[in-house]
C-alpha positions in Angstrom: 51.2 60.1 20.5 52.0 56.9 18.8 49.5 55.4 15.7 45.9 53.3 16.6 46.7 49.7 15.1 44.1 46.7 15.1 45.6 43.6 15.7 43.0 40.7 14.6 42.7 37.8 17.6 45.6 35.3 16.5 42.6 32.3 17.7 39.9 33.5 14.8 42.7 32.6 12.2 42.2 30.1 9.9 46.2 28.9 9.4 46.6 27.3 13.2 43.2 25.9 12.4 44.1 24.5 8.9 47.6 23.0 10.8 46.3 21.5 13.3 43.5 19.7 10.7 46.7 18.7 8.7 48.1 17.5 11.7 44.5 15.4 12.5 44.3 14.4 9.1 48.1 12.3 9.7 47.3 10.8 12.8 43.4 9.8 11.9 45.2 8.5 8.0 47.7 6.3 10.0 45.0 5.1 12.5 43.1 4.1 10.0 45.5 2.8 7.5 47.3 0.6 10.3 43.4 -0.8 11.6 42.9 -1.8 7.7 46.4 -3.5 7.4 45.5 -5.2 11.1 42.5 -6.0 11.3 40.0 -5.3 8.1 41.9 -6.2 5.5 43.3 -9.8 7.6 39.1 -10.5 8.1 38.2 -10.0 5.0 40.4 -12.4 3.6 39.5 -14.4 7.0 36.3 -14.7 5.5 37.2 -15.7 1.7 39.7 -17.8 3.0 37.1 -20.1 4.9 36.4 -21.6 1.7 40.0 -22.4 0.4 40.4 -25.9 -0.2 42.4 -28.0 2.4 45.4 -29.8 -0.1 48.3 -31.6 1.5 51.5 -29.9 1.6 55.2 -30.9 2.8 57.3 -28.1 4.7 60.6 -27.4 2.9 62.3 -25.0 5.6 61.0 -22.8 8.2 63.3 -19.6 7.6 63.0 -17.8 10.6 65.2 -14.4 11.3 64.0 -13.9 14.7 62.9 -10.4 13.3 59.5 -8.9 14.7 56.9 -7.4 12.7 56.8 -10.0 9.9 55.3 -12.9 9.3 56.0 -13.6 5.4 58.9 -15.5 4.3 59.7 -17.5 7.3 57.6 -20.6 6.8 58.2 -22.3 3.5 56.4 -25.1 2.2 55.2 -27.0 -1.3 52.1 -28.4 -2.6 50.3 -29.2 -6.1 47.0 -28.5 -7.1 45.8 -30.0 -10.4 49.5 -31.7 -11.2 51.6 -28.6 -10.8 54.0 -27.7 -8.2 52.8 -24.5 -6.2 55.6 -22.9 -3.4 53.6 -21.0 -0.5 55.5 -18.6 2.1 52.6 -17.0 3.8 51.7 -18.9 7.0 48.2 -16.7 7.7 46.0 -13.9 7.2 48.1 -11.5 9.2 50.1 -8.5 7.9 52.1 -8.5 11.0 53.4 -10.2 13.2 51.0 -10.5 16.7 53.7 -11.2 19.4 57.3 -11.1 17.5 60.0 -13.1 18.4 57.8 -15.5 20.5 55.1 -16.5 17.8 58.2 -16.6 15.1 60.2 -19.8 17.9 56.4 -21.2 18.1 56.4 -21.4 14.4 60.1 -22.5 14.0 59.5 -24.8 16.8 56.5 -27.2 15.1 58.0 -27.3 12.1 61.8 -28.3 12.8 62.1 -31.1 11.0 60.9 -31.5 7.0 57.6 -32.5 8.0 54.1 -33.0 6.2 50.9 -30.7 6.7 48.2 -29.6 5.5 47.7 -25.9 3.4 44.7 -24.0 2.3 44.9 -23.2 -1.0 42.5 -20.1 -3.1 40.5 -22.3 -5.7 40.4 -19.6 -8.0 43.9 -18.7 -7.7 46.3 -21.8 -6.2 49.3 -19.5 -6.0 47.8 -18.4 -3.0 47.9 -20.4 0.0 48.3 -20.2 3.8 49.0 -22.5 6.3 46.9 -21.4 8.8 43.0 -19.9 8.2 42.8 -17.5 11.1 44.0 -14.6 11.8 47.1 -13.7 14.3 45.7 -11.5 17.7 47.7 -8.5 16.6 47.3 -6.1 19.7 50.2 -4.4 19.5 49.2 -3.4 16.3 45.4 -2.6 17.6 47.0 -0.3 20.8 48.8 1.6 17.8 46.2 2.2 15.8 43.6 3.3 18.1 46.2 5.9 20.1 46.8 7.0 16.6 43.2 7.6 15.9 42.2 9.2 19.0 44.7 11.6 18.9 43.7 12.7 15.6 40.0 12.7 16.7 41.2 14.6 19.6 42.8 17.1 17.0 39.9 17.3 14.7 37.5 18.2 17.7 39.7 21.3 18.3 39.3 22.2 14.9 36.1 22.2 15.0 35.8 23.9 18.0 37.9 26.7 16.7 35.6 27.1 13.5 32.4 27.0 15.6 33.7 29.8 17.8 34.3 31.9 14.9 30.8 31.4 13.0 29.5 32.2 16.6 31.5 35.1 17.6 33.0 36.5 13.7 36.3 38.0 14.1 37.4 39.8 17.0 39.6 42.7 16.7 41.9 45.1 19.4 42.0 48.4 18.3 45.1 49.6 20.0 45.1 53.5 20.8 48.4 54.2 20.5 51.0 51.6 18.6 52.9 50.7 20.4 51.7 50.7 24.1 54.8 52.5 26.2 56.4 51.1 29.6 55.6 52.5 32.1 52.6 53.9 30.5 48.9 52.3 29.0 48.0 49.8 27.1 44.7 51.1 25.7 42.2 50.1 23.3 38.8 48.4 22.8 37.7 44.8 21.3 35.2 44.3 19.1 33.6 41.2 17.3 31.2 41.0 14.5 28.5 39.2 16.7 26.3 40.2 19.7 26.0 37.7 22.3 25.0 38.3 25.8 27.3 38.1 28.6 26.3 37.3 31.7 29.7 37.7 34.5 31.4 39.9 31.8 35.2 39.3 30.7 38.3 38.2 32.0 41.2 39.5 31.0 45.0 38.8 31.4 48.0 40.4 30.5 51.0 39.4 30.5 54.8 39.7 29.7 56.9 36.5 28.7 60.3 35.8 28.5 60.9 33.1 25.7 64.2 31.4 25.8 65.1 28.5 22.9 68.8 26.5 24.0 70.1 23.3 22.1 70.9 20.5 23.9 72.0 17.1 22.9 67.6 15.9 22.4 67.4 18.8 20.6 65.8 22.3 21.2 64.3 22.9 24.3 62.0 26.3 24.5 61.2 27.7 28.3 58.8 30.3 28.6 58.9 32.4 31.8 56.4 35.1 32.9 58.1 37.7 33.6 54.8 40.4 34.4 51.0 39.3 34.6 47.8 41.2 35.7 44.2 40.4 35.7 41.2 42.0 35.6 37.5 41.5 35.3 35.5 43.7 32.9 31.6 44.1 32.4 30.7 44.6 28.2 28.3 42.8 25.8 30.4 41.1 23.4 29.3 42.5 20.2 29.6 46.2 21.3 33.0 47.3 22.6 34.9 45.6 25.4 37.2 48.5 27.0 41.0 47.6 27.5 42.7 49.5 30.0 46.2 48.3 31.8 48.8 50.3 33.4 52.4 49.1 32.4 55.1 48.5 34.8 58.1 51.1 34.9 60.5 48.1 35.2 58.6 46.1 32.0 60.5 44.9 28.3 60.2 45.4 25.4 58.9 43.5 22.4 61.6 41.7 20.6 63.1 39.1 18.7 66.4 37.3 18.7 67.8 35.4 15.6 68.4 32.0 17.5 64.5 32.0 18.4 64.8 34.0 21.9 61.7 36.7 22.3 59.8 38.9 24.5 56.2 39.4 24.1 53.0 40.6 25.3 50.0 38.8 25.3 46.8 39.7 25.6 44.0 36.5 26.7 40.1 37.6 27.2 37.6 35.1 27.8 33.6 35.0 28.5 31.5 32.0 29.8 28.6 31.9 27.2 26.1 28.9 26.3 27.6 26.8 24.0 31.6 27.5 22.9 32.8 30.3 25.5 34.3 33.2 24.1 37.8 33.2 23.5 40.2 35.4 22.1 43.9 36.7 22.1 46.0 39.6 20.6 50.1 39.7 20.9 50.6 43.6 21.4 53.8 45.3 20.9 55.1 47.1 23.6 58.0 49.6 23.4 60.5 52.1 25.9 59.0 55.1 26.4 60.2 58.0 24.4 60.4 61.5 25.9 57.9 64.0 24.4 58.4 67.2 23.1 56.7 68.6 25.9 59.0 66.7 28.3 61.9 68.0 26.6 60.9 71.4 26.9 59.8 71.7 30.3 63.1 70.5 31.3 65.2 72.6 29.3 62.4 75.7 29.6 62.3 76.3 25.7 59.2 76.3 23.5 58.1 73.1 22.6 57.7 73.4 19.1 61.1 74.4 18.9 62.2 70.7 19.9 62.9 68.6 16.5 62.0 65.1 19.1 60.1 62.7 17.3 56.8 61.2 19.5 56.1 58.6 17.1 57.2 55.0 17.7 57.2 53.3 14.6 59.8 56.6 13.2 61.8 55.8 16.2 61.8 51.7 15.6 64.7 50.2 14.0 65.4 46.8 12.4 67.0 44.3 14.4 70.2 43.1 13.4 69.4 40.2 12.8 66.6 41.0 10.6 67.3 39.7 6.8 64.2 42.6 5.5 65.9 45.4 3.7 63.9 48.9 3.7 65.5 51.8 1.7 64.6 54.4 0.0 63.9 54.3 -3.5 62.9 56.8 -6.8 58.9 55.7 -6.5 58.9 56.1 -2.5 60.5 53.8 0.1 61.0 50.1 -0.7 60.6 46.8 2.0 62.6 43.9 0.2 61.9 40.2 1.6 64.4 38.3 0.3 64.5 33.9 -0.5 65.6 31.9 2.5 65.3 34.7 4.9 63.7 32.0 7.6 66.2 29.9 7.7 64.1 28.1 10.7 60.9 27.5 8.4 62.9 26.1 5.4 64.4 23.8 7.5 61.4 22.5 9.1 59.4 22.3 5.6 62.6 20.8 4.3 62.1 18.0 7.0 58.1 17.5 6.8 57.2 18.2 3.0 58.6 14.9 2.3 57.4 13.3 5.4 54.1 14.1 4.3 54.7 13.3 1.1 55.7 9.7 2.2 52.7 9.9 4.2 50.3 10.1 1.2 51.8 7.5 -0.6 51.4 5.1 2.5 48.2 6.2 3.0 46.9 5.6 -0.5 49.3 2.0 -1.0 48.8 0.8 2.0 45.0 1.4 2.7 43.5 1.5 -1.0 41.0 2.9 -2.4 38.7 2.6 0.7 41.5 5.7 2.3 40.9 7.4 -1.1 38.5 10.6 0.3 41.6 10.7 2.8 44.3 10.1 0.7 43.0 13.1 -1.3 42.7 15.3 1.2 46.9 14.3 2.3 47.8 15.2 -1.4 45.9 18.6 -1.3 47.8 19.4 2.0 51.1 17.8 0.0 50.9 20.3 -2.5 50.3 23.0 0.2 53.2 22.0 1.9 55.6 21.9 -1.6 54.5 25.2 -2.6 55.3 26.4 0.7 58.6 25.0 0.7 59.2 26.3 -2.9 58.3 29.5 -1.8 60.4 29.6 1.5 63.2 28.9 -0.3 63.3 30.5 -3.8 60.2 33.0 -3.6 61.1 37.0 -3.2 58.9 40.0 -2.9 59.2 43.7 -2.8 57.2 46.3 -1.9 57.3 49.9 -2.8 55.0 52.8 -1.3 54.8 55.8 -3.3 52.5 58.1 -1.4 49.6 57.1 -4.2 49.5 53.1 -3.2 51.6 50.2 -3.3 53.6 48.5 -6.0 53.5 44.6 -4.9 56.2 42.5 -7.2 57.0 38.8 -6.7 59.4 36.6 -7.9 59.7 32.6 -7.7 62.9 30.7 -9.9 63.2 34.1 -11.3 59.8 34.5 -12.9 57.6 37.1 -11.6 54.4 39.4 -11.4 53.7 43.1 -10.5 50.6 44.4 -9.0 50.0 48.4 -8.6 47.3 48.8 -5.5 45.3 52.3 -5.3 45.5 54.3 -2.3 41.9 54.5 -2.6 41.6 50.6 -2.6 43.3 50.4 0.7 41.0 49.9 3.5 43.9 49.1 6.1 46.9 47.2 6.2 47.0 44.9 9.4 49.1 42.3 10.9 47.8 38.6 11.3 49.3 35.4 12.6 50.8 33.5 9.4 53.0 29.8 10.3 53.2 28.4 13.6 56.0 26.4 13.7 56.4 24.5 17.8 56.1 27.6 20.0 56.9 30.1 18.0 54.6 32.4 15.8 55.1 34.1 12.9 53.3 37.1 11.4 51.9 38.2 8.3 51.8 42.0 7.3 48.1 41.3 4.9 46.7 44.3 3.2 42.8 44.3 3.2 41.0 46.2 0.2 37.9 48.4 0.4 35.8 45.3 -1.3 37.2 43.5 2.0 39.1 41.3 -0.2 42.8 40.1 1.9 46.1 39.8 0.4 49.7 39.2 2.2 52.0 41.6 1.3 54.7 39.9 3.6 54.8 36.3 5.3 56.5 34.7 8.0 58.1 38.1 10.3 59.2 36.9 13.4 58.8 39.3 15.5 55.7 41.4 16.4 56.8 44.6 16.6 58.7 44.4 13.3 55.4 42.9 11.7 53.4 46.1 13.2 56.2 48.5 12.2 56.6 47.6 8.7 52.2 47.5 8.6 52.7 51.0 10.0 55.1 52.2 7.2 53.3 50.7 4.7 50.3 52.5 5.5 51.8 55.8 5.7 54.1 55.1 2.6 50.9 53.9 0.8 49.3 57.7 1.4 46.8 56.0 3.6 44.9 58.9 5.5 45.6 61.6 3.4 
């Protein structure tokens, strides 16, 4: 018999949520910033500018580039205010350019020749001047800025919708019966959430078995996913109490794994509800192993006693690393060690390596391009900013170790060298589970997070890629830990 596991619904975490709020938070920023620099900002000084006074001016050159998307320093032109000579470049209230090259030839057009005209000069400031009072139809920049915006209002609605489902529902959790579920055999269990809410046509679930397959091509990555086992079934339950899980796996099924270039197998588990309000939704990624041959199997064929067969039943004894896999677990004088050494996710470096100073960027942009009227946003893209760097810092430099010594677990952490150890009672331990930690494009990382008696969480190891590793390594953690004794 293998181990029971509970595997936490990877829809009731809070990281995708966060993400895709980070996400929300860019495209709503660069909505908004792009409306101010089009449209508010232009009106404004649309308004003010209706009272600049009209003062002759002669036009030295027009300076066109024929480039699109400005409008500053292609119109040239003099004028005095008060006796002194005053240069103007700015030919309206527009930031940009409405219709590029054609509006630029307009402009170059009228004023070919050195001619005379007439500019609108700021009384309280004659420096500033424009040749033109109203504002350029920008709707190129208008399209922009409100497919910007509804796609991060889009975003920010699934958010939300996430975090209402879990203040309605709480946390579900699978409780797997034996860890991991065999082919050929059952995957068995039950699902509980914190909350009771009436069902009315019960609960569908779905399981199935996909075939992940990442290949480079000259766009970049492409990922295909292919189903390679599904099965449904309909099953009456209150939520609130338990909801019995009970599918018969094919002889001819895979394995859970993980390949280094981004190539998996998995099993996923999807169970949904129609209620009032947000249905319930929830999913679990189960790890599924070969079969191993019992004791009892063993002895019936060979007709010997079968506690005289040395065969091991339990999966997680049975699991090895794969090769690929950068965690190191020996043994050591205090117990058995799991070492997580820096740069180990080469995949996740890279891509924070590419957005942390995206984003950083981004917050500048936001807050020097949109002011202080984008200041509640701009501080909510530096929080996320630092998020991001200490991620990156962490990825990349940021070690830990872990040592069970039958009596609890010795957590140590370094970062640039500098680091802090943590001794963690058995009798502290409440379990150690294993949660869904960055989601990076399709693929999913896990976090092996150790929860405390006082219900308090803490990761003990971020970012595994593959499921069954993350549950293995929860497994021997536990039972290293003395958990159970």
């Amino acid at each position: 018999m293998g181990t029971p596991l509970k595997i936490p619904s990877s829809l009731d975490h809070r990281g995708p949520l966060v993400t895709l709020g980070v996400f929300a938070s860019l495209f709503l920023g660069g909505g908004l910033v792009m409306a101010n620099g089009v449209f508010l900002q232009p009106w404004l000084e649309n308004r003010a500018g209706q009272t600049w006074v009209e003062t002759p001016c002669k036009i030295v050159s027009t300076g066109v580039s024929h480039r699109s998307g400005r409008s500053t320093d292609d119109v040239i032109y003099q004028y005095q205010v008060g006796g002194q000579n005053f240069q103007g470049q700015r030919y309206d209230f527009s930031n940009v350019s409405a219709n590029g090259h054609g509006w630029l030839m307009q402009v170059e057009q009228k004023y070919r020749n050195e001619t005379t005209d007439v500019c609108y000069v700021n009384p309280l400031n004659p420096s500033e001047a424009v040749l033109n009072r109203g504002v350029v139809n920008n709707s190129i920049g208008w399209i922009f800025s409100a497919i910007l915006g509804l796609i991060g209002a889009l975003m920010f609605l699934g958010m939300a919708r996430g975090f209402i489902r879990r203040a309605k529902f709480g946390q579900s959790v699978f409780e797997l019966q034996d860890a991991p579920a065999r082919i050929g055999g059952v995957l068995a269990g039950t699902v509980t959430s914190e909350r009771m809410v009436e069902v009315v046509d019960g609960f569908a679930m779905t399981l199935t078995c996909i075939h992940r397959v990442v290949t480079n091509t000259s766009k970049g990555t492409a990922t295909n996913d292919r189903v390679v086992w599904k099965n449904k079934m309909q099953v009456m339950a209150n939520l609130g109490g338990t909801i019995p899980v009970n599918f018969a796996l094919p002889e001819e099924g895979m394995e859970t794994s993980a390949a280094s270039g981004g190539d998996k197998i998995f099993w996923k588990l999807d169970i949904s509800a129609k209620v009032p309000g947000v249905d319930y939704e929830s999913q679990f990624e189960v790890p599924v192993a070969k079969a191993v041959v019992s004791a009892a199997q063993v002895a019936a064929e060979y007709k010997i006693q079968a506690e005289e067969v040395k065969a091991d039943e339990r999966a997680d004894e049975t699991y090895e690393l794969p090769a690929h896999s950068r965690i190191r677990v020996q043994d050591a004088e205090a117990g058995k060690e799991f070492y997580f050494p820096a740069m180990r996710n080469p995949g996740i470096v890279i891509w924070l390596t590419c957005v942390t100073p995206i984003w950083t960027a981004a917050t500048w942009a936001v807050f020097h391009f949109g002011g202080w009227m984008t200041f509640p946003i701009w501080l909510i893209f530096g929080f996320l900013d630092l998020v991001f760097i200490q991620n990156w810092l962490t990825s990349c430099f940021g070690s830990s170790r872990v040592v069970g010594g039958g009596d609890g677990l010795t957590l140590t952490k370094h970062l640039f060298g500098l680091g802090w150890t943590q001794k963690i009672p058995a009798a502290e331990i409440k379990e150690i589970q294993v949660t869904l930690g960055t989601a990076m494009n399709q693929n999913k990382f896990y976090n092996v997070t150790l929860v405390r008696r006082n219900n308090v969480t803490q990761i003990v190891a971020a970012n595994i890629p593959d499921t069954h590793e993350a549950h293995w390594l929860a497994l021997e953690m536990a039972r290293c830990a003395g958990m159970g004794k």
